[in-house]
N, C-alpha and C positions, 0 to 999 in steps of 0.2 A: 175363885171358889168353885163357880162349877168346872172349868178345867180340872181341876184337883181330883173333883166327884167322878167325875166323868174319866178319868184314867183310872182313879181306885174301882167304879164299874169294870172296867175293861179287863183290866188285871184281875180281881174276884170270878170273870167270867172264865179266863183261863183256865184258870185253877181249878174253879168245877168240872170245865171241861176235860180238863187232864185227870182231875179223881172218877169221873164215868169212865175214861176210856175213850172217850172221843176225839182225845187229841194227843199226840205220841207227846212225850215229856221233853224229848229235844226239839222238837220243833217248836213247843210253849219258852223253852228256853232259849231261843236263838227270838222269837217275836216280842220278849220282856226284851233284850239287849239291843236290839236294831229298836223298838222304841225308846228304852232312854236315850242310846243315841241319837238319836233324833229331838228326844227331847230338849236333851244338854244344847246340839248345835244351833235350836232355834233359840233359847233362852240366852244365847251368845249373842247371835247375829239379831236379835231383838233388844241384848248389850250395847252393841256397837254400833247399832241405830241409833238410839237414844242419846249413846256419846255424842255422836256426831253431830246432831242436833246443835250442841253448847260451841261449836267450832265454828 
């Protein structure tokens, strides 16, 4: 839950920052997709921990 919070912060923070000006639009784009990647590959490899686990 607050994982969840705490990225929806981060992302809303973006956004503001890209509607001021403060942040170019492709760069806010390129640090949403290297986050969820990142996100995807730890919720994998936190997968495949947990598999392993039962082995």
């Amino acid at each position: 839950m607050i994982t969840a919070l705490g990225t929806g912060l981060v992302f809303f923070s973006l956004v503001l920052a890209e509607k001021k000006g403060l942040l170019d639009p492709k760069k806010a784009e390129t640090i949403i997709k290297a986050g969820m990647m990142v996100g995807i590959c730890g919720a994998f490899l936190y997968f495949i921990h947990t598999l392993s686990s039962f082995f």
